[in-house]
C-alpha positions as a printed NumPy array, in Angstrom:
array([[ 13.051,   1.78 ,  -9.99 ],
       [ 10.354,  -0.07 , -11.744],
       [ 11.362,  -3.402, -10.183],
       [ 11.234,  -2.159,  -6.451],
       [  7.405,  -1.68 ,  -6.648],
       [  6.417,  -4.458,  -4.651],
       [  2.663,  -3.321,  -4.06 ],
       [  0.173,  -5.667,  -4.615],
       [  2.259,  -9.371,  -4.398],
       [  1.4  , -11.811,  -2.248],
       [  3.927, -14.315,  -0.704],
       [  2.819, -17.427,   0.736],
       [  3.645, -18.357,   4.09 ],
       [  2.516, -19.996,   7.213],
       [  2.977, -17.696,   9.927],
       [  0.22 , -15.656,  12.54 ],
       [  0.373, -12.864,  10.169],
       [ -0.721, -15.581,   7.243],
       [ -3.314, -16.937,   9.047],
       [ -4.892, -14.465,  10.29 ],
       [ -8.751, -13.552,   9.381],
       [ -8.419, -11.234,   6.704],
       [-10.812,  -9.285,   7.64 ],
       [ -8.911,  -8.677,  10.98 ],
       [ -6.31 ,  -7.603,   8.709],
       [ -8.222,  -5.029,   6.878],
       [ -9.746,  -3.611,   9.812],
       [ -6.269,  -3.268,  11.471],
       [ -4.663,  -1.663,   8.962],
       [ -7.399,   1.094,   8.807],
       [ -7.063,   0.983,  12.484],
       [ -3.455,   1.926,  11.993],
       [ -4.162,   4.612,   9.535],
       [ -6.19 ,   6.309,  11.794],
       [ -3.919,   6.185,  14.69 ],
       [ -0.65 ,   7.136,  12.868],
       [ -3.247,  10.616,  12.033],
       [ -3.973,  10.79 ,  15.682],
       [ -0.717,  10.999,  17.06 ],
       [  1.624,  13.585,  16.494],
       [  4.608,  12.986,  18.719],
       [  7.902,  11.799,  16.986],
       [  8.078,   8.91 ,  20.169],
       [  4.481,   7.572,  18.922],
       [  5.203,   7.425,  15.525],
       [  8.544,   5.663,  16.27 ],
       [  6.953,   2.729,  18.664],
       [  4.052,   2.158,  15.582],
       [  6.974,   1.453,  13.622],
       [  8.527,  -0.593,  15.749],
       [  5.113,  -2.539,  16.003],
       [  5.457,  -2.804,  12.043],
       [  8.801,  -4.103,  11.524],
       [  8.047,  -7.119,  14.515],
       [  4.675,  -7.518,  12.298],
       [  7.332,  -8.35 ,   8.968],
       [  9.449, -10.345,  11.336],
       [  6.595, -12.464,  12.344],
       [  5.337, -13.1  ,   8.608],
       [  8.823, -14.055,   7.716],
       [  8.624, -10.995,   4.963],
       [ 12.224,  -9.63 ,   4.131],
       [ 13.044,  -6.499,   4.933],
       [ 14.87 ,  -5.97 ,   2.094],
       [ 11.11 ,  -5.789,   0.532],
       [ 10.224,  -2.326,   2.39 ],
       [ 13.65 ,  -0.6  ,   1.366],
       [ 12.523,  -1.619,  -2.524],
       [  8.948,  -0.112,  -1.672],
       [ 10.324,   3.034,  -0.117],
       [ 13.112,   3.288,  -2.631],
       [ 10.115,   3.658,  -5.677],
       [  8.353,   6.276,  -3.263],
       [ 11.658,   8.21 ,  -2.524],
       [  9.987,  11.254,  -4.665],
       [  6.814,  11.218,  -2.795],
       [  8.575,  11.138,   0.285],
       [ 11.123,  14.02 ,  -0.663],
       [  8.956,  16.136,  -2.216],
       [  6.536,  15.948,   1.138],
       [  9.475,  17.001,   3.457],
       [ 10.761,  19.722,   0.881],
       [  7.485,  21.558,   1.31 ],
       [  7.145,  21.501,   4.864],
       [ 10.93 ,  22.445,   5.696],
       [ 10.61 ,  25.748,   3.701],
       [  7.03 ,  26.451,   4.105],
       [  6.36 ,  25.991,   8.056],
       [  6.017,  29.32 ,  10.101],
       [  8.167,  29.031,  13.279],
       [ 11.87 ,  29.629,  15.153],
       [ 14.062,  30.293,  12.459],
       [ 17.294,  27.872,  12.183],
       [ 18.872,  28.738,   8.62 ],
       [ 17.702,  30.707,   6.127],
       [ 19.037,  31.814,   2.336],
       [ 17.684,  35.024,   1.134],
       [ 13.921,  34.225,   1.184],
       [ 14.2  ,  30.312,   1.669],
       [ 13.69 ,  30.014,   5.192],
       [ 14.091,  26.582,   7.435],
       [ 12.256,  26.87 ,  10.539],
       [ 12.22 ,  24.171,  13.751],
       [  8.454,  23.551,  13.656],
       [  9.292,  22.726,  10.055],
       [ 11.939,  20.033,  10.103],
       [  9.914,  18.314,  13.176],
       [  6.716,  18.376,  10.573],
       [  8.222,  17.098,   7.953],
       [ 10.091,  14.402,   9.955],
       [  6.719,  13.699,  11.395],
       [  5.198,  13.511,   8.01 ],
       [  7.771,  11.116,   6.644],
       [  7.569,   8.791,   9.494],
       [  3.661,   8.409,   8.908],
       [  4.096,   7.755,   4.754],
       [  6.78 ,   5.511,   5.557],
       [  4.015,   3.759,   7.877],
       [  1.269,   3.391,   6.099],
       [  3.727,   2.2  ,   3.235],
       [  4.555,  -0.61 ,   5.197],
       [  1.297,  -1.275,   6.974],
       [ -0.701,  -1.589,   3.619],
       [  2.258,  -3.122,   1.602],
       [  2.025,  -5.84 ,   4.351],
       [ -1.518,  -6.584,   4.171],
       [ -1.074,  -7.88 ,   0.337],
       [  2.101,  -9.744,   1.279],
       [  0.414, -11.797,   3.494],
       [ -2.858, -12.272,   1.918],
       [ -4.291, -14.033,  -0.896],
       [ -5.966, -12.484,  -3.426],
       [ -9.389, -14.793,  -3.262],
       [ -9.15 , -14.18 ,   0.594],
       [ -8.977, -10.196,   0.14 ],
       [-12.03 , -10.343,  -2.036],
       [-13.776, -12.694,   0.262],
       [-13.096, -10.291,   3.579],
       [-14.535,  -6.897,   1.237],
       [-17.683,  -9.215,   0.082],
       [-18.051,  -9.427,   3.805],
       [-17.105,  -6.321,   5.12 ],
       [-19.183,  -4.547,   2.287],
       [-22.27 ,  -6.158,   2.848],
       [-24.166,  -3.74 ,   4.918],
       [-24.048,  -1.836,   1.875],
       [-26.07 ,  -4.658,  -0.118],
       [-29.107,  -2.705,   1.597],
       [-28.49 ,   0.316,  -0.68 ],
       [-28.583,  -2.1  ,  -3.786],
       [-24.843,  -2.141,  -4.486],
       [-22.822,  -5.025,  -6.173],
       [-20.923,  -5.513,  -3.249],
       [-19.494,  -8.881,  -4.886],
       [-18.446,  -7.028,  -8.327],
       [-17.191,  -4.059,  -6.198],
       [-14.596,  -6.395,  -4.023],
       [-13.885,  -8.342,  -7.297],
       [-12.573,  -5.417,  -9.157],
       [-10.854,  -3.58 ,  -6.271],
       [ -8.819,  -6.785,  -5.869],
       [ -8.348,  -7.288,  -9.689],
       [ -6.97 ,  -3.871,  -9.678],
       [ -4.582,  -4.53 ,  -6.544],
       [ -3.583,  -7.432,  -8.576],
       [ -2.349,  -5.947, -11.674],
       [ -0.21 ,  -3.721,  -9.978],
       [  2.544,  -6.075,  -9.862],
       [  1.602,  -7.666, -13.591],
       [  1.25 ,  -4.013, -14.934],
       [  4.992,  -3.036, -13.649],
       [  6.515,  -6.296, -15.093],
       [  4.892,  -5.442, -18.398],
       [  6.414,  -2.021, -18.085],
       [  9.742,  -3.347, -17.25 ],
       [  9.699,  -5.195, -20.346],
       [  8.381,  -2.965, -22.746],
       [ 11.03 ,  -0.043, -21.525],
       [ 14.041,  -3.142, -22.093],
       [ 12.372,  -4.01 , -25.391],
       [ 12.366,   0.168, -26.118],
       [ 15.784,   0.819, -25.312],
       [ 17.053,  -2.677, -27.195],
       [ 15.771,  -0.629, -29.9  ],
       [ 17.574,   2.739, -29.528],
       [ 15.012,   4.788, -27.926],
       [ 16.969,   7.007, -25.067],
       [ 14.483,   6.542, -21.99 ],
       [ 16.656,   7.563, -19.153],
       [ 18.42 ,  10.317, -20.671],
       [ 18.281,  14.398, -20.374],
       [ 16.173,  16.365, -18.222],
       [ 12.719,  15.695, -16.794],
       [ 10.681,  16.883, -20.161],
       [ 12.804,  14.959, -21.929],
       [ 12.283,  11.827, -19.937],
       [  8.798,  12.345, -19.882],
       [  7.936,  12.245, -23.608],
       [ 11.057,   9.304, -23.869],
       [  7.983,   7.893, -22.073],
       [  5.176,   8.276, -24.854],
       [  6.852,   4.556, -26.786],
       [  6.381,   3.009, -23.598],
       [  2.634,   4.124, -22.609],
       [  1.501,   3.343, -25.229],
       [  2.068,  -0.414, -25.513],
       [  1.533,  -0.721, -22.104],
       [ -2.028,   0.633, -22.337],
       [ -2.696,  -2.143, -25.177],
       [ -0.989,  -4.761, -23.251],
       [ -3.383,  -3.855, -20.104],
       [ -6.477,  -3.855, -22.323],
       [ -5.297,  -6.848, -23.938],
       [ -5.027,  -8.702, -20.385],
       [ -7.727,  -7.138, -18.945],
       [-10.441,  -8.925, -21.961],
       [ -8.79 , -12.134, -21.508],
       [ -9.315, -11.975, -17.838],
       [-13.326, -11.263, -18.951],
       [-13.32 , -14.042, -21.189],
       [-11.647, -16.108, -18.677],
       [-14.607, -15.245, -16.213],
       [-17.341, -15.547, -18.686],
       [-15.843, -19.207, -19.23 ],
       [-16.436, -20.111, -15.672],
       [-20.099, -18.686, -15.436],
       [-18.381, -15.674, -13.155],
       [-22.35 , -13.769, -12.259],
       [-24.623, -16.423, -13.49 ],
       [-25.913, -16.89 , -10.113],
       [-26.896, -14.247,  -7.625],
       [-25.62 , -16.238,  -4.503],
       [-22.338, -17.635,  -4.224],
       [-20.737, -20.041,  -2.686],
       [-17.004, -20.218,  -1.62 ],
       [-14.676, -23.453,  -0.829],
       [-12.416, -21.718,   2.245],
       [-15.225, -20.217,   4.837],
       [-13.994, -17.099,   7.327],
       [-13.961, -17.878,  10.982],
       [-13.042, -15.603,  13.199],
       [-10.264, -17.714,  15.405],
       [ -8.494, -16.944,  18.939],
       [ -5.715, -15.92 ,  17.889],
       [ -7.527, -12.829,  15.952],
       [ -8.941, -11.977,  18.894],
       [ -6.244, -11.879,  20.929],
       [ -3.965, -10.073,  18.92 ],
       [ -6.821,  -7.373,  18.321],
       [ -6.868,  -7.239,  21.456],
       [ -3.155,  -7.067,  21.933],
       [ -3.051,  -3.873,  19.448],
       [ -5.963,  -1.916,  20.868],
       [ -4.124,  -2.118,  24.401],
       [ -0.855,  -0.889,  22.505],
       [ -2.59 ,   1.538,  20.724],
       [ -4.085,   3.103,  24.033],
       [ -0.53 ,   3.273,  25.567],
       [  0.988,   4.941,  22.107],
       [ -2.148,   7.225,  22.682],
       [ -1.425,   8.172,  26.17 ],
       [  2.388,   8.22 ,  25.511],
       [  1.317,  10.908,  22.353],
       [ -0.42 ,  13.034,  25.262],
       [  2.368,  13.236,  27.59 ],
       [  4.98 ,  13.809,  25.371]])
């Protein structure tokens, strides 16, 4: 399950979705988090997606990739609809001594799956089509209002993408310290959940050296290339705001307004 996280890659490719602003990008995908909280209606929800997966056709990104993201979320996403089946108040359709499963329940849950599996997608897609330098570039930008308050805007959008980054280095580290463990004996996948748990103790603890280990190269690294000596930087690839970013903003907001009024009617 380790290898299906997918969060935080980034796969290079020349499509719309690619070369896009990325700050469009950002703002869009908050833009979708907000709207998939807006709506409620099962139909709604169902035409976002629908936006989503011809957003991954577009950028060339298998879909193979979202089955391996919601595959290593499959206990988030259970757990959520588990609740909400047994604890909704409503019409009851089956019940089991005091276990009862309601109607308004199932359609909650169902409605609360569809939105994870959403904003899954949605966010998963904004690192698979954008660089890392062009992620911190659009925060450095879209953070500095907050310059007036006296905040490192640049060191804040430098670590937040740093951390985005190691995601992916972090669960390939993991993947080989739990092969190295289990080359040596140790039973990692075995028993019940307690016992997995502390099976997990030889494995935390070498990742948490490894991370510390990468994590004061990567400040060396830095300090080698004068990261902070200067208070105003420069960059190589400037953001422009293009036509195409308008007119697929554009584009959404309309569709968003329809999957609004569609949400109101039905």
């Amino acid at each position: 399950m380790i290898r299906d996280i997918t969060i935080g890659q980034f796969f290079p490719g020349k499509s719309v979705i690619h070369r896009l602003d990325p700050r469009v990008k950002i703002l869009l995908v908050i833009a979708f988090i907000i709207i998939l909280f807006i709506v409620s209606s099962i139909l709604s929800l169902f035409l976002i997606l629908g936006l989503i997966l011809v957003a991954y056709k577009i950028s060339k990104i298998s879909y193979k990739l979202i089955f391996k993201n919601l595959k290593s979320m499959w206990v988030i996403i259970l757990l959520t609809s588990v609740i909400n089946i047994f604890f909704t108040e409503g019409q009851v359709v089956w019940s089991f001594g005091k276990l009862l499963i309601t109607k308004e329940g199932l359609i909650f849950s169902l409605v609360l799956i569809i939105r994870i599996i959403n904003m899954i997608m949605i966010s998963s897609l904004l690192t698979y089509t954008t660089s890392p330098i062009e992620l911190t570039q659009a925060l450095e930008r879209l953070l500095k209002p907050l310059k007036i308050f006296k905040i490192p805007v640049e060191d804040l959008s430098m670590m937040m993408t740093i951390s985005l980054r190691f995601i992916p280095t972090l669960i390939d580290e993991t993947d080989k310290i739990m092969l190295a463990q289990k080359s040596r004996g140790a039973k990692i996948d075995v028993g019940n959940i307690f016992q997995k748990l502390k099976s997990f103790i030889p494995v935390i603890i070498p990742l948490f050296v490894s991370a510390f280990r990468s994590a004061d190269e990567l400040a060396i690294a830095m300090e080698c290339r004068l990261y902070g000596s200067c208070e105003k930087k420069t960059s190589i690839k400037q953001l422009k705001i293009k036509n195409i970013d308008i007119l697929i903003t554009c584009f959404i907001i309309i569709y968003f307004i329809i999957i609004i009024l569609i949400n109101n009617y039905f």
